[in-house]
C-alpha positions as CSV (number, residue, x, y, z in Angstrom):
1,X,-9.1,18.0,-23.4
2,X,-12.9,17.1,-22.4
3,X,-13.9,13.9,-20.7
4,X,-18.1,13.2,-20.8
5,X,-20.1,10.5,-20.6
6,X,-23.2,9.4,-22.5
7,X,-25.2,7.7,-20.2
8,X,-28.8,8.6,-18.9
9,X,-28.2,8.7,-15.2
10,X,-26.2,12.2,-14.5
11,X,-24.9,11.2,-11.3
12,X,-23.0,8.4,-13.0
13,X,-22.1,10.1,-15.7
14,X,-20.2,13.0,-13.2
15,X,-18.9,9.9,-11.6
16,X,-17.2,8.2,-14.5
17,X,-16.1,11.4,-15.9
18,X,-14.2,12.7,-13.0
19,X,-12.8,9.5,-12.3
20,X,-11.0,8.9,-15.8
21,X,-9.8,12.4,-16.3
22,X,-8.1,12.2,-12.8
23,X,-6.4,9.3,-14.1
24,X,-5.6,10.6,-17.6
25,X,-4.4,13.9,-16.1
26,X,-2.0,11.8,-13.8
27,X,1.2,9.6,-14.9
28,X,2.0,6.1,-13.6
29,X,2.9,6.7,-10.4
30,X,0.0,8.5,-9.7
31,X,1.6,12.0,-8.6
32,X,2.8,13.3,-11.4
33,X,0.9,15.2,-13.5
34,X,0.6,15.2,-17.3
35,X,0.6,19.3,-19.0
36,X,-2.5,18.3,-20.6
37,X,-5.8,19.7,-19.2
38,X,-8.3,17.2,-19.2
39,X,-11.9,18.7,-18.0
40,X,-14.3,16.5,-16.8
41,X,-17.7,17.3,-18.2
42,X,-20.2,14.6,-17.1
43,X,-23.3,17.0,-17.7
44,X,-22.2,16.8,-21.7
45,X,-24.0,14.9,-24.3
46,X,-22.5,15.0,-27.8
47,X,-23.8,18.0,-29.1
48,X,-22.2,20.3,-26.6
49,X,-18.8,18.6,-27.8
50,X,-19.6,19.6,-31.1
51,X,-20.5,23.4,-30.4
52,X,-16.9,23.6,-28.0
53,X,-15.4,22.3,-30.7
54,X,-16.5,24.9,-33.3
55,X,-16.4,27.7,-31.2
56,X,-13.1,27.2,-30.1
57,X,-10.8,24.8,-32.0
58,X,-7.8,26.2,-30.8
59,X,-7.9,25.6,-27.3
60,X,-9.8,22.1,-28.1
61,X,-8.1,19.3,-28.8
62,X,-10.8,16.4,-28.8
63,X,-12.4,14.2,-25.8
64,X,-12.0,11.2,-24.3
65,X,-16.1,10.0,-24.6
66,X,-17.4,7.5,-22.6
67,X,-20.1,5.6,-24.3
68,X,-23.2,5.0,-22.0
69,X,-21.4,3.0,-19.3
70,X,-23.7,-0.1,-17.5
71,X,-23.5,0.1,-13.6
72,X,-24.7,-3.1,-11.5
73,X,-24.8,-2.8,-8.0
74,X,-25.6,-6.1,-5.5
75,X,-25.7,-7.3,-2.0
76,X,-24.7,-10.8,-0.3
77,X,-25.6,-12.3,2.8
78,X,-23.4,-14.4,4.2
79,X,-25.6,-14.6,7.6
80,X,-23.0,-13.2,9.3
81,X,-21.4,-10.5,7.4
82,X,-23.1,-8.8,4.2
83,X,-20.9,-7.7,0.8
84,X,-21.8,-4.7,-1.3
85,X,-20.2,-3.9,-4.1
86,X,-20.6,-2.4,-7.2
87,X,-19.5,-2.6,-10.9
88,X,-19.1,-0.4,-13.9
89,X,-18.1,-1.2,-17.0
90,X,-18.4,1.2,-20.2
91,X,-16.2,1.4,-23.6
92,X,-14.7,5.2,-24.5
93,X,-14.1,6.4,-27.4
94,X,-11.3,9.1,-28.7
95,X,-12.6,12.6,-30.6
96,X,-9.6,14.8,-32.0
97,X,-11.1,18.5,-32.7
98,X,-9.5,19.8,-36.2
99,X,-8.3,23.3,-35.8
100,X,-8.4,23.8,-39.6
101,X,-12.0,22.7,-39.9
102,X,-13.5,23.1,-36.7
103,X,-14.7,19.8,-36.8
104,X,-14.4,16.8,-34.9
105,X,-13.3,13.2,-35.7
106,X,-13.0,10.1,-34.1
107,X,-9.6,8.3,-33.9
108,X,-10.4,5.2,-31.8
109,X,-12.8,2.8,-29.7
110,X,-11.3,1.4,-27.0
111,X,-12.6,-2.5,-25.5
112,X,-14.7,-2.4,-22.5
113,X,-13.2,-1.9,-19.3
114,X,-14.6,-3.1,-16.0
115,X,-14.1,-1.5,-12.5
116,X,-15.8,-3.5,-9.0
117,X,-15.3,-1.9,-5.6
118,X,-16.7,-3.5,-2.4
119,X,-16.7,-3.9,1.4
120,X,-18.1,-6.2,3.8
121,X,-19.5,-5.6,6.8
122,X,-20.1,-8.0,10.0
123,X,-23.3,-7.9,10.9
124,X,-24.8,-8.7,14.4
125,X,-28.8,-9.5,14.2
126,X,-28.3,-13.7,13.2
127,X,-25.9,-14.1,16.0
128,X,-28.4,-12.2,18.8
129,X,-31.5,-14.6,16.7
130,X,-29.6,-17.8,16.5
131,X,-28.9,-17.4,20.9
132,X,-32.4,-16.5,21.5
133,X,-33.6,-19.4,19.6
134,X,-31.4,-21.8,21.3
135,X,-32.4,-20.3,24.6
136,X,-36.2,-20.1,24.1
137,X,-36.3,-24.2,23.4
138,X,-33.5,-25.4,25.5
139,X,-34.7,-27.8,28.1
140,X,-35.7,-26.4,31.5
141,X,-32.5,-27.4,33.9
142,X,-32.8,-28.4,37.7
143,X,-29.5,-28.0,39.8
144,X,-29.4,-29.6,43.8
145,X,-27.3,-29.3,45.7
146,X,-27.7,-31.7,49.2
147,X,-25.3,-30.6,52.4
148,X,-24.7,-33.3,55.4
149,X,-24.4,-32.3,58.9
150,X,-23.3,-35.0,61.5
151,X,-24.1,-34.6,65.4
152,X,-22.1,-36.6,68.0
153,X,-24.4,-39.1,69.7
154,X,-25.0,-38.7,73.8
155,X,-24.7,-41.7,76.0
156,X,-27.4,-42.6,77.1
157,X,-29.6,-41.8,74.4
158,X,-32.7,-39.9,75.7
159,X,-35.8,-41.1,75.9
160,X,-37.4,-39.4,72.7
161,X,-34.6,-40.5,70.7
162,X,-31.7,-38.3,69.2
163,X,-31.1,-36.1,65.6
164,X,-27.5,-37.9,64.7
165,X,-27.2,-35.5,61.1
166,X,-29.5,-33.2,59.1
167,X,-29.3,-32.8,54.8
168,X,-30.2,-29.9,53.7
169,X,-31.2,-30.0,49.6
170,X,-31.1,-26.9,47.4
171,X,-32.9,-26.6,44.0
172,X,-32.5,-24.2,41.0
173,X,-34.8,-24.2,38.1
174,X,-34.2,-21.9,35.0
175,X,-37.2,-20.8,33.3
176,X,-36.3,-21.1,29.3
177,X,-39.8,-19.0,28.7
178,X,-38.1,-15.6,30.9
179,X,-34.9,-16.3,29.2
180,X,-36.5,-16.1,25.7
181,X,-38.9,-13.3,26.5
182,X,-35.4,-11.3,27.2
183,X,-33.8,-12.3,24.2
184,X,-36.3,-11.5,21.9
185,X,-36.8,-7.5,23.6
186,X,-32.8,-7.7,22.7
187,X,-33.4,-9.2,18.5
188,X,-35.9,-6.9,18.3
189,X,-34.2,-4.0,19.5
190,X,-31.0,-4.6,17.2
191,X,-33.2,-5.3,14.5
192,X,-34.4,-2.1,14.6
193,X,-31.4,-0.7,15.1
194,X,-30.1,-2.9,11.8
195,X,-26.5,-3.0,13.5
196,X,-23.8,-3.5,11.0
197,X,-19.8,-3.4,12.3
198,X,-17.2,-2.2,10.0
199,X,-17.1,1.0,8.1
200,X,-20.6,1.7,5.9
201,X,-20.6,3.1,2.6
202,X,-23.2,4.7,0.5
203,X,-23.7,3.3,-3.1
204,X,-22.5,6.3,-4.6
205,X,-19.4,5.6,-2.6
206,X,-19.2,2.2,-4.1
207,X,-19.6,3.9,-7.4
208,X,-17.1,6.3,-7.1
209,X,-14.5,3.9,-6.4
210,X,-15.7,1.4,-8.9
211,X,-15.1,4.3,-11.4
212,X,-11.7,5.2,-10.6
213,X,-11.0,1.2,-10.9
214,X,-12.5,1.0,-14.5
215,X,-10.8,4.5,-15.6
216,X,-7.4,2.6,-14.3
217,X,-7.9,0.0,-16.2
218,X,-9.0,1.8,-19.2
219,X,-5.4,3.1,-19.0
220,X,-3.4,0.3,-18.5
221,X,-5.0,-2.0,-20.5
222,X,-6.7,0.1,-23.6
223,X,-5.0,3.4,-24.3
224,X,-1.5,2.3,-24.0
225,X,-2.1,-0.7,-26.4
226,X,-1.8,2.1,-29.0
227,X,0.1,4.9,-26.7
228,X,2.8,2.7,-25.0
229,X,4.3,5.6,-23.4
230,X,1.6,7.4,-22.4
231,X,2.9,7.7,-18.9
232,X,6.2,10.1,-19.9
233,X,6.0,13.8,-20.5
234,X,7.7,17.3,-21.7
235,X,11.1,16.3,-23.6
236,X,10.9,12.6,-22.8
237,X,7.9,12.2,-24.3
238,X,8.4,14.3,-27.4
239,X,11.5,11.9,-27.7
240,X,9.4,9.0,-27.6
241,X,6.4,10.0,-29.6
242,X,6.5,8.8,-33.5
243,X,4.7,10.2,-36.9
244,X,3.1,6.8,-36.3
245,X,1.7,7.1,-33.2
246,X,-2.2,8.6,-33.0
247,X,-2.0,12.1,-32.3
248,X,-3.5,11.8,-28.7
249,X,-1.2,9.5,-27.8
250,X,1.2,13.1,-27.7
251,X,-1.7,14.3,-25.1
């Protein structure tokens, strides 16, 4: 059983199609595995479906064919913490291979499925901008601090008089221009550095994911509208499958 995908990117086409035959080939509870070979062949157009199938209609029996799927990718900034994510969404459609004839023919087209993945990440540049802001037009500050000293007065009091106490005033003054001139070495440097906490991803990582979520739901909610019990196998399956049931649903 072949699994393609007709879209013009390749890299999304291998994407999509290893993603939904890993989730044909396994059953509901994702460990078991289903006899059924399904080979994912995202390098495939239609034509090399067509030639497989007449050259060798006994060991082919159709292809789940993904019709050419639409990828979106996008970013948000919420100032302090950015979501990626992407989406796929694509509609696939089922090709049985007749032995007899060596021809193929298509059984069904499933609705469109739609898989997003995504992550966000906590970024660090507006918090280091939004303190060196502040600090570069806060008000300069002045801080005193005045300390007494008392002396005991002599009897008699000399002729050029006497010191009876002394106060002694401190003074700091913070220089908002420094402060900022700091503050922006440090928002320049982690701009450069672009510093993002949390675990990155790549977009084909995002794409990966949000393939195996569409193939998932391609499952649950399109092929077992006409193969309820797609998830059983061997005897149990054989039990369950009907003359009236499409043949791939016997896959």
């Amino acid at each position: 059983m072949f699994v393609l995908s007709l879209g013009k990117d390749v890299t999304t086409n291998a994407e999509v199609s290893v993603a939904l035959a890993k989730t044909l080939k396994r059953n509901d509870d994702g460990i078991t595995k289903r006899p059924t070979t399904f080979v994912p062949e995202g390098s495939w157009g239609l034509a090399e479906f067509l030639e497989q199938c007449k050259e060798d209609p006994d060991h082919t029996r159709g292809a789940f064919i993904v019709l050419p799927p639409s990828y979106e990718s996008k970013t948000e900034n919420f100032l302090i913490a950015i979501r990626s994510s992407a989406t796929i969404q694509f509609n696939t459609m089922v090709a049985t291979c007749n032995a007899a004839k060596a021809v193929p023919a298509v059984d069904w087209v499933s609705d469109t499925s739609t898989g997003v993945y995504g992550r966000s990440q906590i970024q660090f540049l507006p918090l280091a901008v939004l303190t060196s802001v502040y600090l570069a037009f806060a008000p300069q500050r002045l801080y005193q601090t005045a300390t007494s000293q008392v002396y005991p007065t002599h009897t008699p009091i000399p002729k050029g008089g006497e010191q009876t106490g002394v106060v002694t005033t401190s003074s700091t003054t913070l220089n908002p221009a420094g402060t900022a001139s700091l503050q922006n070495s440090v928002v320049g440097a982690v701009g450069f550095a672009s510093l993002l906490f949390g675990r990155q991803a790549s977009a084909d990582h995002d794409t990966v994911h949000a393939a195996e979520d569409a193939a998932a739901k391609f499952v649950r909610d399109e092929l077992k509208k006409n193969c309820p019990d797609w998830g059983l196998v061997g005897a149990e399956a054989a039990a369950k499958h009907t003359a009236t049931e499409p043949e791939y649903c016997s896959w």
